[in-house]
Short mmCIF file of the C-alpha atoms (twelve columns), coordinates in Angstrom:
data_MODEL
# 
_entry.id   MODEL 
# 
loop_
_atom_site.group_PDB 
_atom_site.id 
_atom_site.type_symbol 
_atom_site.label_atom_id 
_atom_site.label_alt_id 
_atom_site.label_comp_id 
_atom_site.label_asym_id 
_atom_site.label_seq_id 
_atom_site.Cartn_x 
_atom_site.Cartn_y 
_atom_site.Cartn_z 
_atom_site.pdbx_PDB_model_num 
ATOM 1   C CA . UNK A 1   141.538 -24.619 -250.320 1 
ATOM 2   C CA . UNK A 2   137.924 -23.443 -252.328 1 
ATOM 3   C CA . UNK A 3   135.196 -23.113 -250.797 1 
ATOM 4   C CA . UNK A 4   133.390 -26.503 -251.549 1 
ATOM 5   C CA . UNK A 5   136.587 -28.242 -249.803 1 
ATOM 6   C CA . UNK A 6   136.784 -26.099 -246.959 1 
ATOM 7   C CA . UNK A 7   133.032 -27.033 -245.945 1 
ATOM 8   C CA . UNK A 8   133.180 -30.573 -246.888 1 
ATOM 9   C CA . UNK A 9   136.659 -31.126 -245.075 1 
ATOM 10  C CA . UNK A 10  134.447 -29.102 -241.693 1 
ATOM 11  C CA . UNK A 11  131.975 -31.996 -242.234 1 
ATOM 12  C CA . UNK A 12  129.062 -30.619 -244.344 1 
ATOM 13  C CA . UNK A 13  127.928 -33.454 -246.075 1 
ATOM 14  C CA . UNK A 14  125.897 -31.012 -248.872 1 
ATOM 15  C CA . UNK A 15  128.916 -29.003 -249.438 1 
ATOM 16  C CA . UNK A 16  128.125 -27.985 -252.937 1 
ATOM 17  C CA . UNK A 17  124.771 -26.756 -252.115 1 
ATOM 18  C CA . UNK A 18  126.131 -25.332 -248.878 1 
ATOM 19  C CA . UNK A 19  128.716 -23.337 -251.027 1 
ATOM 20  C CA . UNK A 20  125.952 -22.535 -253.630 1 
ATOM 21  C CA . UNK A 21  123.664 -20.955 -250.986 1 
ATOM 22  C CA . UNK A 22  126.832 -19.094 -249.187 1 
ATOM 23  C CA . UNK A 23  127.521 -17.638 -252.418 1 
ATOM 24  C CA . UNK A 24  124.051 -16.710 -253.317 1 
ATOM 25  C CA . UNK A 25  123.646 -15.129 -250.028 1 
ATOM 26  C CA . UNK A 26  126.539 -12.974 -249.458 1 
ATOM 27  C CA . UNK A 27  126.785 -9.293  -250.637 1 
ATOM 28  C CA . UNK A 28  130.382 -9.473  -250.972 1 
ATOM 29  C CA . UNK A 29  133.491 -11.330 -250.671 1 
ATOM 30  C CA . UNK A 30  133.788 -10.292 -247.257 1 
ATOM 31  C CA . UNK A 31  130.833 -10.830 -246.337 1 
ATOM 32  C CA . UNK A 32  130.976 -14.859 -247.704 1 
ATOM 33  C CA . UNK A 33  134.351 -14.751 -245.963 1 
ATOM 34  C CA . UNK A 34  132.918 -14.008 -242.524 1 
ATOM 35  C CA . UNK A 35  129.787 -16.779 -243.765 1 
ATOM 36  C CA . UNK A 36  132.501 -19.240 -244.552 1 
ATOM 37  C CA . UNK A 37  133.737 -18.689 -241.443 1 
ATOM 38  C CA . UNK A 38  130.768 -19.418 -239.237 1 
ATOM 39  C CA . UNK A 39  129.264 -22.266 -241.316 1 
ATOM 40  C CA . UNK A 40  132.890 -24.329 -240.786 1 
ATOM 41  C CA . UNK A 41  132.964 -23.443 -236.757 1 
ATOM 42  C CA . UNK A 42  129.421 -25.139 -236.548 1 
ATOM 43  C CA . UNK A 43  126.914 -22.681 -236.786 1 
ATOM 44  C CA . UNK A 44  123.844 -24.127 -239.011 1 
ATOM 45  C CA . UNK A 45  124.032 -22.818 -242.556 1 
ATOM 46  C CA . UNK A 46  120.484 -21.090 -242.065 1 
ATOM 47  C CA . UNK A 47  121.469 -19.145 -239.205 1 
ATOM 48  C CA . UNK A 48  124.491 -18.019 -241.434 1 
ATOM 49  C CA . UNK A 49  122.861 -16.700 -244.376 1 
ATOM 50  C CA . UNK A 50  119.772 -15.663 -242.241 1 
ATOM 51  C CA . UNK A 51  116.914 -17.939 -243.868 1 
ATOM 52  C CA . UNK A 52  115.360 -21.354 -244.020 1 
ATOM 53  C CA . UNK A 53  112.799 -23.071 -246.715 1 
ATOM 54  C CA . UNK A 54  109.693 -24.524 -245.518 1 
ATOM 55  C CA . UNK A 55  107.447 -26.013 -248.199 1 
ATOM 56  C CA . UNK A 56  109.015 -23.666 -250.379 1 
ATOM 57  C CA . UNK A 57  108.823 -20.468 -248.702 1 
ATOM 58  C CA . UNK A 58  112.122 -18.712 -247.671 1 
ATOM 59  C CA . UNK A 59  111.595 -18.143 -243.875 1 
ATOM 60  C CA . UNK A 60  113.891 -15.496 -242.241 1 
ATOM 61  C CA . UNK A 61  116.332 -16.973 -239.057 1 
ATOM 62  C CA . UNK A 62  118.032 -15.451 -236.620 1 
ATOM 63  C CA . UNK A 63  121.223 -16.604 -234.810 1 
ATOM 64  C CA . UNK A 64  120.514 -18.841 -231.991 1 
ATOM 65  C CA . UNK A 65  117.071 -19.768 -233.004 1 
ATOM 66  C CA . UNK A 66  115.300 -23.243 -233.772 1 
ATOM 67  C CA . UNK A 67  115.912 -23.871 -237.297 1 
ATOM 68  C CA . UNK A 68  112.838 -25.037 -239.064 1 
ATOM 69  C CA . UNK A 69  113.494 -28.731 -240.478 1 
ATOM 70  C CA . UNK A 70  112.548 -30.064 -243.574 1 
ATOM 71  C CA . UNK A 71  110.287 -32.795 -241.892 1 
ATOM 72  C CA . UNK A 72  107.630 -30.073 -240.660 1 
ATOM 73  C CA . UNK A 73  106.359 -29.720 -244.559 1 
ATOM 74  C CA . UNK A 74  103.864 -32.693 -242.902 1 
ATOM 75  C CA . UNK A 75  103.246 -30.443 -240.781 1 
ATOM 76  C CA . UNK A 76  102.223 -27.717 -242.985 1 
ATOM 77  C CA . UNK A 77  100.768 -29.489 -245.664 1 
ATOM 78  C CA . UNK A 78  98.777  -30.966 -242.814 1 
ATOM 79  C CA . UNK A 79  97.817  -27.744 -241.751 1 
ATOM 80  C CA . UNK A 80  97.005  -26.118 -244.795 1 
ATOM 81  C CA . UNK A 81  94.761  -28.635 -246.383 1 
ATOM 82  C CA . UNK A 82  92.433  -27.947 -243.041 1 
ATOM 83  C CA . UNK A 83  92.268  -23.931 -243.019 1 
ATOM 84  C CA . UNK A 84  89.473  -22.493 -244.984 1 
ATOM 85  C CA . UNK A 85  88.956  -19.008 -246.042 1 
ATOM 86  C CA . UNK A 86  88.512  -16.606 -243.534 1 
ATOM 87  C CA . UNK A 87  89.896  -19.442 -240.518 1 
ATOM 88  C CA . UNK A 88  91.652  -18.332 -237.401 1 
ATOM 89  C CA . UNK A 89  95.022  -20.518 -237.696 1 
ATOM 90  C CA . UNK A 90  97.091  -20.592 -234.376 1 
ATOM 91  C CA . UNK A 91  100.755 -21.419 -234.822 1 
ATOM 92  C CA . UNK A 92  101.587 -22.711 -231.492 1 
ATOM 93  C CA . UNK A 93  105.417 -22.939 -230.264 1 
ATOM 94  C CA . UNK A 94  105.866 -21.051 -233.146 1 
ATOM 95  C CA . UNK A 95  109.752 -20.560 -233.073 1 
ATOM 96  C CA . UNK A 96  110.281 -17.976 -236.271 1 
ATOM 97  C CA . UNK A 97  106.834 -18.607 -237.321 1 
ATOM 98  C CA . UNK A 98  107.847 -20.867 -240.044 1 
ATOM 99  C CA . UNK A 99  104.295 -22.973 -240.209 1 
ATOM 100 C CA . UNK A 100 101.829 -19.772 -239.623 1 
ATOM 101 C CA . UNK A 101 104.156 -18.382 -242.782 1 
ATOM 102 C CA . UNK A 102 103.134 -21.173 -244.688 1 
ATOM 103 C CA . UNK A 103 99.507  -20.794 -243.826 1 
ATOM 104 C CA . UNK A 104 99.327  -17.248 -244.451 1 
ATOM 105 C CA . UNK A 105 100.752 -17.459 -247.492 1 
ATOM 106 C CA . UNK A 106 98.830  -20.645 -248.719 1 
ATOM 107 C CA . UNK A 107 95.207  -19.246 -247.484 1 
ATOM 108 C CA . UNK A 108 96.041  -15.369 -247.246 1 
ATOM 109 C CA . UNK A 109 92.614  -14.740 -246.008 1 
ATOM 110 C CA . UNK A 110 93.341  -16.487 -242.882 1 
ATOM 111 C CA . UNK A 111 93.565  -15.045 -239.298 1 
ATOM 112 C CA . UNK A 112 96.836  -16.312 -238.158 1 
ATOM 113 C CA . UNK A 113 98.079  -16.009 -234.709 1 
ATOM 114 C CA . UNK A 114 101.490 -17.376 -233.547 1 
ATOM 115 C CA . UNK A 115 103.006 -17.748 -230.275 1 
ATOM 116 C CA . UNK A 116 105.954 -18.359 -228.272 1 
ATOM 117 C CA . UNK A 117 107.800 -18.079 -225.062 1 
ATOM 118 C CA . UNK A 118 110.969 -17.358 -226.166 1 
ATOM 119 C CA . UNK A 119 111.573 -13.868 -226.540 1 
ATOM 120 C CA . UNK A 120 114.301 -14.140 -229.843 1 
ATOM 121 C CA . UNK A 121 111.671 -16.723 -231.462 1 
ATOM 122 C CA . UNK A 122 109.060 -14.129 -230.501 1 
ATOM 123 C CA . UNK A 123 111.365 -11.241 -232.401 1 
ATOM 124 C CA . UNK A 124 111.944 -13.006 -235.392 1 
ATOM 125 C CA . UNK A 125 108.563 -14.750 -235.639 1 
ATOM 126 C CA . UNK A 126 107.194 -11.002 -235.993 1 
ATOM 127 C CA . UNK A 127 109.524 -10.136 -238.901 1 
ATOM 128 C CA . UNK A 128 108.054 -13.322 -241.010 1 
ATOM 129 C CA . UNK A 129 104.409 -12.865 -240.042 1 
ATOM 130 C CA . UNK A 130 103.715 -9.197  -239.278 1 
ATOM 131 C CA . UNK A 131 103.889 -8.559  -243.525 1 
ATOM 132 C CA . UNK A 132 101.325 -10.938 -243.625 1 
ATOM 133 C CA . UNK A 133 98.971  -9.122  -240.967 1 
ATOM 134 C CA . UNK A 134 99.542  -11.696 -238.509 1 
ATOM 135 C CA . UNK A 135 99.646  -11.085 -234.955 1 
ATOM 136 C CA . UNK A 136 102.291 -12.950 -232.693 1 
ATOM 137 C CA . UNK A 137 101.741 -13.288 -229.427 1 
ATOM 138 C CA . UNK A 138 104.897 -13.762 -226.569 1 
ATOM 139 C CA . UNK A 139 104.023 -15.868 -223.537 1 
ATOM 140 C CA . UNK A 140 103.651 -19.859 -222.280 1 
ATOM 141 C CA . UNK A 141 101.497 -21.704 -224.436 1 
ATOM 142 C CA . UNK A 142 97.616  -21.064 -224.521 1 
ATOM 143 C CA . UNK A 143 98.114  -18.433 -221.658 1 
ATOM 144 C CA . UNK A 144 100.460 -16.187 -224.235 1 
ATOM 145 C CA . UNK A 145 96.846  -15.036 -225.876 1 
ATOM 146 C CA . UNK A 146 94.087  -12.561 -225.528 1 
ATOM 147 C CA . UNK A 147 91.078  -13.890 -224.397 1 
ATOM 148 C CA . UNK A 148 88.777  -13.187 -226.933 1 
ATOM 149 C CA . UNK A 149 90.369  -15.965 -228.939 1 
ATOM 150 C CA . UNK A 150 89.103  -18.386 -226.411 1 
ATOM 151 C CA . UNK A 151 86.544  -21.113 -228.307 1 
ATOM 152 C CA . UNK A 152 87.415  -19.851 -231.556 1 
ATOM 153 C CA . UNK A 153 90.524  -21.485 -233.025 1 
ATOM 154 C CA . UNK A 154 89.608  -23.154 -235.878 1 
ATOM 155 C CA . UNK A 155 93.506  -24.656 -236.578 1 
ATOM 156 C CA . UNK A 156 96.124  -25.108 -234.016 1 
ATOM 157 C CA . UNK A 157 99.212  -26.037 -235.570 1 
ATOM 158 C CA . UNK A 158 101.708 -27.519 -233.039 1 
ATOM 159 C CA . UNK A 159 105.649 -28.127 -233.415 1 
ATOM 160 C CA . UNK A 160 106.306 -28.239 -229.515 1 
ATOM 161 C CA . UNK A 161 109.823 -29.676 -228.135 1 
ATOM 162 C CA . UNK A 162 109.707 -33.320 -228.665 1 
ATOM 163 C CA . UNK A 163 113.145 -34.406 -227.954 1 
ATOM 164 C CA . UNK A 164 113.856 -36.473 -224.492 1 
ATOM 165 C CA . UNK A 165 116.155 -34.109 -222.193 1 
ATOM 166 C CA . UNK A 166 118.464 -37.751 -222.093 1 
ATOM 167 C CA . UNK A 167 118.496 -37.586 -226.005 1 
ATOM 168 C CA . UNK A 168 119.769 -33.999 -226.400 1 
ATOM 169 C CA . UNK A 169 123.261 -35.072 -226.249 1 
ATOM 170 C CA . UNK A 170 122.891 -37.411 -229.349 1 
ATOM 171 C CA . UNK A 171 121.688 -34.681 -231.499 1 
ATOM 172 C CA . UNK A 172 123.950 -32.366 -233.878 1 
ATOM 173 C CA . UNK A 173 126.268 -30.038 -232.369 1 
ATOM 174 C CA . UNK A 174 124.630 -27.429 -234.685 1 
ATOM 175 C CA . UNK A 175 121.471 -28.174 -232.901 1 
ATOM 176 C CA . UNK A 176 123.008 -28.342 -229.388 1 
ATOM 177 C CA . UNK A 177 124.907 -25.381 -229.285 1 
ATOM 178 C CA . UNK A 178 123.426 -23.372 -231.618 1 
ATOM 179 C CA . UNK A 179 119.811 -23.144 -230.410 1 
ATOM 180 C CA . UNK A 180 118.030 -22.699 -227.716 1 
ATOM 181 C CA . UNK A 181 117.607 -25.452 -225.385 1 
ATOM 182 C CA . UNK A 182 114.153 -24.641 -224.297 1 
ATOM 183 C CA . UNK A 183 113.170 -25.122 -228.282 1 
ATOM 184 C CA . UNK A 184 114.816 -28.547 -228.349 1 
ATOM 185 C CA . UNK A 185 114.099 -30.165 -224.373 1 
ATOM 186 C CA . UNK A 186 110.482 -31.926 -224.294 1 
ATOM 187 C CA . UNK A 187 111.176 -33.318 -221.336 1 
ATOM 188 C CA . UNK A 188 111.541 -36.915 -219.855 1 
ATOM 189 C CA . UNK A 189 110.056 -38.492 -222.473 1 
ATOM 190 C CA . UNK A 190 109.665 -35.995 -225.224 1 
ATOM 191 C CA . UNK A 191 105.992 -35.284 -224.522 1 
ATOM 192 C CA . UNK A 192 105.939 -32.988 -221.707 1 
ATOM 193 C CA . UNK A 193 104.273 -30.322 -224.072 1 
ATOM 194 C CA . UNK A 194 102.108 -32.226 -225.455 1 
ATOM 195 C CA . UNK A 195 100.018 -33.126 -222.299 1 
ATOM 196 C CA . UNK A 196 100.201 -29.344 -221.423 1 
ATOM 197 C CA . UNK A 197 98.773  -28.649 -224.488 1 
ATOM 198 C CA . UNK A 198 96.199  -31.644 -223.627 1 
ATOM 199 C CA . UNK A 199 95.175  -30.139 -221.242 1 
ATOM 200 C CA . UNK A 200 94.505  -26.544 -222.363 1 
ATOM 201 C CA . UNK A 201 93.721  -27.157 -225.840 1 
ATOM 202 C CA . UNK A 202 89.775  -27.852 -226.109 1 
ATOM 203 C CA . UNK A 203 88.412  -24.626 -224.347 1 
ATOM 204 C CA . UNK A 204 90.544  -22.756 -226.724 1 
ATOM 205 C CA . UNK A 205 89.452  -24.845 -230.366 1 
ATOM 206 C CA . UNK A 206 86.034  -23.692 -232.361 1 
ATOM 207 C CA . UNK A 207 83.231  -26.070 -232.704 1 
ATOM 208 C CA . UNK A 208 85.195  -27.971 -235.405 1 
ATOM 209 C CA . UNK A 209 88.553  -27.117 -234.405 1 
ATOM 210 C CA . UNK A 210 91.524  -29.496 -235.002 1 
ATOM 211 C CA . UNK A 211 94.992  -29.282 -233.515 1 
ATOM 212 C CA . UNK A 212 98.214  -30.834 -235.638 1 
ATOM 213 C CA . UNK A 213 101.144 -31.570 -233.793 1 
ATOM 214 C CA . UNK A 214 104.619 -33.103 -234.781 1 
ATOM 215 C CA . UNK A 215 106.267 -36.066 -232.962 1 
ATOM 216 C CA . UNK A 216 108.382 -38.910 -233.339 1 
ATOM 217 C CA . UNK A 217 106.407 -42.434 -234.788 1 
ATOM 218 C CA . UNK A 218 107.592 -43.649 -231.549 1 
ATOM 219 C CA . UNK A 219 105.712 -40.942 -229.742 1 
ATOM 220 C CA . UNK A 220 102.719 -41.000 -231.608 1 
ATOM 221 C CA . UNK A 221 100.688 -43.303 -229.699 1 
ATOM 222 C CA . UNK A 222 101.091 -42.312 -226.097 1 
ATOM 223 C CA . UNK A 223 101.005 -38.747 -227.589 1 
ATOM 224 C CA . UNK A 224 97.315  -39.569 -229.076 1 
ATOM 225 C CA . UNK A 225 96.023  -41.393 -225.930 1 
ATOM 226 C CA . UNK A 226 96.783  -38.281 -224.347 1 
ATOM 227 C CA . UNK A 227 94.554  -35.859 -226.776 1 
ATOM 228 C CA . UNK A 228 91.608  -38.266 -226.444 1 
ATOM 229 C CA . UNK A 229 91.820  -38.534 -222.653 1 
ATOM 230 C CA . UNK A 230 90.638  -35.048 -222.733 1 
ATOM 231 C CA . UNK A 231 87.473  -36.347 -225.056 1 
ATOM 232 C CA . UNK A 232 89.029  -35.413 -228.567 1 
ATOM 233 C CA . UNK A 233 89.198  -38.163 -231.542 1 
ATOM 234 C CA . UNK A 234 92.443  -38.706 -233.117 1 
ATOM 235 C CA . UNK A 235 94.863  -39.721 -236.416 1 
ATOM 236 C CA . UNK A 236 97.997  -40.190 -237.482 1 
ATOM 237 C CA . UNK A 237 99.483  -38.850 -240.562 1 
ATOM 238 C CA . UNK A 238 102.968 -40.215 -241.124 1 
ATOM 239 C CA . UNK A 239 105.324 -39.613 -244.448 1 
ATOM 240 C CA . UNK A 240 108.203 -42.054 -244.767 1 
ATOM 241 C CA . UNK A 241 109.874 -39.925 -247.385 1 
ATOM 242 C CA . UNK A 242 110.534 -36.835 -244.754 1 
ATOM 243 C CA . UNK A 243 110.380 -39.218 -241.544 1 
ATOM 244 C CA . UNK A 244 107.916 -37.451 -240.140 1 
ATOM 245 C CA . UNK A 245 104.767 -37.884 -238.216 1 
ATOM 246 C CA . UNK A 246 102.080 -35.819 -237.362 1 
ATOM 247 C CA . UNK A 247 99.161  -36.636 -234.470 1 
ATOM 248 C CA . UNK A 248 95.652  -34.789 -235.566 1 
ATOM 249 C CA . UNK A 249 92.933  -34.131 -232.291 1 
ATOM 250 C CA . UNK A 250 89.680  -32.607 -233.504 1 
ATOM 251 C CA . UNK A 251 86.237  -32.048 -231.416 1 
ATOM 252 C CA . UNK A 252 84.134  -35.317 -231.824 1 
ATOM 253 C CA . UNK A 253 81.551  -34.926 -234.353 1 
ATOM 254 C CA . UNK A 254 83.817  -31.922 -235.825 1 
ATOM 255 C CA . UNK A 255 82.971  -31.385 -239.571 1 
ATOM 256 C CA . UNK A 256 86.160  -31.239 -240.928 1 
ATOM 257 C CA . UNK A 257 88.747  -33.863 -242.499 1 
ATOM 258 C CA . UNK A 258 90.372  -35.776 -239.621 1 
# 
């Protein structure tokens, strides 16, 4: 059996461009062999060959990590379009750093900051970003950074756990047992994070700070009534094309694009 019929007959619906990037990625023939391998027991093809694409910039991945998904280029187009020059971008929830990449690479000039509390996100968040003279930061939300970041976040770019613990089960199996629960569980209804992050967020944005954080369309509006209980004005970007959906707070009166 080749290698295209072996991954399509495992269930990978892309199995040409699966084979195409197991190919390209392996030094050897062992080495595909042992790719091969993993791919058709489950494990997600970026965790295989070790990368992901984000808005076209190859993002590294390590095994048992959350694997960025195509739907966060909202996300980071979102986010880009609002840094200026010299900004301070935080990527919150950062997992491998996949959206503070794109930033730093987009608007090198940036000061990006990411931050997690998962200690293997943490890791391989510092192999994408470090290069770029980022600084990633290891701890629970907000509390994760120094203090002399307080009241001057210009960006906060968000991809917090959104899922509902009850809908975990429905996902992928890739995505169940192949990473980390804690990147996947948002709680009892998806937006446990997102009130945390509420709650925390304006005494760490600048004067015109904005936050962008991903959800579900569902989500969006209970998510955004809970951004401007805490006195912040609010939009939401959605792109049928990608099903995604993005929720953007910003200071009242903020002079930037909401």
């Amino acid at each position: 059996m080749d290698l295209v019929e072996r991954l399509r007959a495992a269930g990978c619906v892309f199995a040409e461009d699966e084979a195409e990037v197991l190919v390209e990625s392996a030094r050897d023939a062992g080495e595909l062999e042992d790719m091969v391998s993993r791919r058709v027991a489950g494990e997600p093809l970026e965790q295989v060959v070790g990368w992901a694409e984000l808005a076209g910039h190859r993002v590294l991945v390590s095994p048992g990590v959350f694997v960025p998904r195509h739907r966060s280029e909202l996300l980071a187009r979102e986010a880009v379009a609002r840094t200026d020059h010299g900004d301070v971008v935080l990527d919150l929830c950062c997992g491998v750093g996949a959206l503070g990449l794109v930033v730093g690479r987009e608007v090198p000039d940036a000061e990006v900051h990411a931050a997690d509390v998962d200690p293997a996100a943490v890791a391989c968040a510092r192999r994408n970003l470090e290069p770029l003279g980022a600084t990633v930061h290891e701890g629970d939300l907000f509390a994760a950074l120094p203090d002399d970041l307080r009241g001057r976040l210009d960006v906060v770019v968000v991809n917090a756990p959104y899922v509902p613990t009850d809908e975990i089960a429905l996902m992928p199996p890739e995505a169940r047992e192949h990473e980390a629960r804690i990147a996947l569980d948002g709680g009892a209804d998806g937006l446990a994070l997102h009130r945390r992050i509420a709650a925390g967020c304006s005494e760490w944005l600048g004067p015109s700070g904005v936050l962008l954080i991903e959800l579900s369309l569902r989500q969006a509006e209970r998510s955004r009534a809970t951004f401007e209980a805490t006195g912040l004005t609010t939009s939401v970007v959605h792109d049928d094309d990608l099903d995604a959906t993005v929720v953007i707070a910003r200071r009242a009166g903020a002079d930037r694009p909401n």
